[in-house]
N, C-alpha and C positions, 0 to 999 in steps of 0.2 A: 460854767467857766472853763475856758481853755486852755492849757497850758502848751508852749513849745520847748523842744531842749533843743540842743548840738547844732545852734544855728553855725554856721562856719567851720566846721572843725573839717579833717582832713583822715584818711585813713592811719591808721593803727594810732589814735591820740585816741586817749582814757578820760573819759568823762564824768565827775564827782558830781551827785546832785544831794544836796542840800536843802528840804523844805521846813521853812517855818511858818507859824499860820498862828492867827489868835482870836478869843472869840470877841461877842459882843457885848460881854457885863462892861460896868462903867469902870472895873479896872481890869485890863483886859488880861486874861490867863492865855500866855505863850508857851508852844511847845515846839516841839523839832523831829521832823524824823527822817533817819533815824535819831532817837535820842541818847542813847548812851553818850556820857561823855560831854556833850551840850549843857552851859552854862554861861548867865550872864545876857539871860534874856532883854530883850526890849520892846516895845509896844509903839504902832506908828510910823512907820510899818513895823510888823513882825519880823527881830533879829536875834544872833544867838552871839555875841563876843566871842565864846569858844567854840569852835565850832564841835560834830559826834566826833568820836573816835574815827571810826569806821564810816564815813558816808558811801549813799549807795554809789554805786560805778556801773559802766557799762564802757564797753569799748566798740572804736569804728572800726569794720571790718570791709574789706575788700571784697569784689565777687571774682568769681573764678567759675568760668569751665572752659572746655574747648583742649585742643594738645600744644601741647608744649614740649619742647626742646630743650634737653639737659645733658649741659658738656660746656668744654671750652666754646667760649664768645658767643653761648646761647642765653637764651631767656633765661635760666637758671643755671650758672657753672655747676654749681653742684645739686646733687639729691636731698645733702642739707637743707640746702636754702629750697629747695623744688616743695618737701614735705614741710618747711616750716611754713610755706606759704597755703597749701591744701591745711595748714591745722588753723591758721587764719583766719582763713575768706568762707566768705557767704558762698554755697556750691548753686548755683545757675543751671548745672545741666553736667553730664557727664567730665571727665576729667581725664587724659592724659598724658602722662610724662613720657617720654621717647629719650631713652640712653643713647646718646650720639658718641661719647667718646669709648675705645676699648677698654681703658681701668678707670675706677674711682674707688682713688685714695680717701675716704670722709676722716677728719678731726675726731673726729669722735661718734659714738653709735648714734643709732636716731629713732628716732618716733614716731609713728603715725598714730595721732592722737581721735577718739569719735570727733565726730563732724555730727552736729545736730542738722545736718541739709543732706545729708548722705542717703541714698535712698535707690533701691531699683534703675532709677531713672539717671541719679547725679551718683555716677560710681566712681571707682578710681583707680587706672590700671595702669603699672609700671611695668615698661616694657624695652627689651634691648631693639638697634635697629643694625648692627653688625654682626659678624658670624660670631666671634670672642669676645663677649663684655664678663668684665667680672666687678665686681663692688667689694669694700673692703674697709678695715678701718686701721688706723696709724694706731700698730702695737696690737692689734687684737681689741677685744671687749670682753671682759669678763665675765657681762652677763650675755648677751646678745649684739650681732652688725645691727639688727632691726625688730622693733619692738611693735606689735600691735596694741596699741591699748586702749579695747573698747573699741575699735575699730572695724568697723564693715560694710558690705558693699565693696572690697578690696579685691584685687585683681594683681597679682604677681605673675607674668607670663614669658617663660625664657625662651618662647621662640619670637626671633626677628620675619619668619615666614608664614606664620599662621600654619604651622606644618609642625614635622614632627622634632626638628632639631632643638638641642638644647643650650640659645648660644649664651644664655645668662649664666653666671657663676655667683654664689655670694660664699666667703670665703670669712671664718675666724681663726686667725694663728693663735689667738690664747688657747693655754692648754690648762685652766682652773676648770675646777671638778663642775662646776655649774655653767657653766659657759655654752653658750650654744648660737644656731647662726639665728634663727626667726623663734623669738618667745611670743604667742598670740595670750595677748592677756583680755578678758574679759569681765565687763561691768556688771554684767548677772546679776550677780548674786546682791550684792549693792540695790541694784533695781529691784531687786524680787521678781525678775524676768522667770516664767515658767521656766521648767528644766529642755521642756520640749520645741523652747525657742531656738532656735538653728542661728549659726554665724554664718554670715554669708561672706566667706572668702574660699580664694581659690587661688592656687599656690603650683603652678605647673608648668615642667620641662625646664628648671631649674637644678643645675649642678650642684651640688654643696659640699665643701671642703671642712673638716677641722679636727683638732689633733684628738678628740676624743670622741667617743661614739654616743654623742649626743645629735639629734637633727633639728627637733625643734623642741619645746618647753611650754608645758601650757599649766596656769598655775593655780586651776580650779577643776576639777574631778569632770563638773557638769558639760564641757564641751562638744559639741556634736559637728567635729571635725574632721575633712577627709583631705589627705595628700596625695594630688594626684601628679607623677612623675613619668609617664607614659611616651 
C-alpha cells in the first residue's frame, strides 16, 4: 500500500501527520501513531476524536544554491534574512552571499545553523565585495555578532579581491566579560563525532574590533580549529 503526503503545500508551511490504522478481529482494535495523548478511537474507518499530543511534523523547505546579493534592494537586505534562508533550504550546490552594502547594522546577532546538505561540494561562503564592509549589531551582543552552530563547510573571506586585503570588518561594542565577535560552537560531542573529526571552516583577512580581548569563543576543548588572518 502506498501512501502520499504534502500534496499542495507550499514552502516554509509545517506539515502534522497523523496515522491511524486498525486491525481485522471482528471488533476492531484502533490505534494512533504517534500515540500519546490519542483518545476517543473509532473503527470504519480508523479515527482518533482527540488527536497525540505531539503529532509527527516535517516542514517544506526551499532549495538554495548559487550567489546571492546582500544589501540594500537585493535579494537579501540583510545577512539576517540571507542566513535565516541558508538555515532553511535544502543546499543544491555551493552557496554564496556577496556583501554589497559598506555597513550592516543587523537587529540582533545571528546564527548559522548545520545544514544537514552541507557538504564539500554545497558550502557556504560570506564574503565582502567593496574595499570597507564592516557588519555589526544594534547595541553590541553579549555573547557574539555571529554564532556557528554546528556549522561547516563555512567559508568567511574578507578580501573582496581574492588578494591579500582585508576589506571585511566584523565589529562588537559590548564590553561584557563573555562577549566576543565569532563563537564556533560545535555538535561533537552530542554526535559522538570522533575527536579527530576536523571543522571545516575558514575564517580569513578579516578585521576584528571589540572592547575586550577576546577574538573568538569556542565552547568545547575538542576543536581542531585554525585562524587564518594572513
Amino acid at each position: 500500500m502506498t501512501f502520499t503526503f504534502g500534496a499542495g503545500v507550499d514552502v516554509s508551511d509545517v506539515e502534522s501527520i497523523i496515522i491511524a490504522a486498525q486491525d481485522n478481529a471482528g471488533t476492531p482494535n484502533v490505534g494512533a501513531n504517534p500515540s500519546a495523548g490519542a483518545a476517543g478511537f473509532t473503527a470504519n474507518p480508523p479515527a482518533a476524536a482527540t488527536p497525540p499530543t505531539t503529532p509527527s511534523s516535517y516542514s517544506i523547505g526551499g532549495s538554495l544554491s548559487g550567489s546571492f546579493n546582500v544589501g540594500t534592494a537585493q535579494v537579501y537586505t540583510t545577512l539576517t534574512a540571507a542566513i535565516a534562508a541558508y538555515n532553511t533550504s535544502c543546499l543544491t550546490g555551493p552557496v554564496t552571499f556577496l556583501l554589497t552594502d559598506a555597513a550592516y547594522t543587523e537587529a540582533a546577532a545571528m546564527t548559522i545553523n548545520a545544514n544537514a546538505d552541507a557538504s564539500a561540494t554545497n558550502t557556504l561562503t560570506i564574503k565582502p565585495t567593496l574595499a570597507n564592509t564592516t557588519i555589526a549589531v544594534t547595541g553590541g551582543s553579549a555573547t557574539a555578532i555571529l554564532t556557528l552552530n554546528g556549522a561547516d563547510f563555512v567559508t568567511i573571506d574578507g578580501s573582496n579581491s581574492g588578494g591579500t586585503d582585508k576589506s571585511l570588518t566584523i565589529e562588537n561594542t559590548a564590553s561584557t566579560s563573555n562577549s566576543t565577535v565569532i563563537w564556533v560552537s560545535s555538535l561533537f560531542e552530542q554526535a559522538q563525532v570522533p575527536q579527530t573529526t576536523r571543522l571545516k571552516i575558514a575564517i580569513s583577512k578579516v578585521a576584528i574590533l571589540l572592547p575586550i580581548p577576546h577574538l573568538w569563543h569556542f565552547c568545547r576543548r575538542n576543536y581542531h580549529f585554525r585562524w587564518r588572518n594572513r
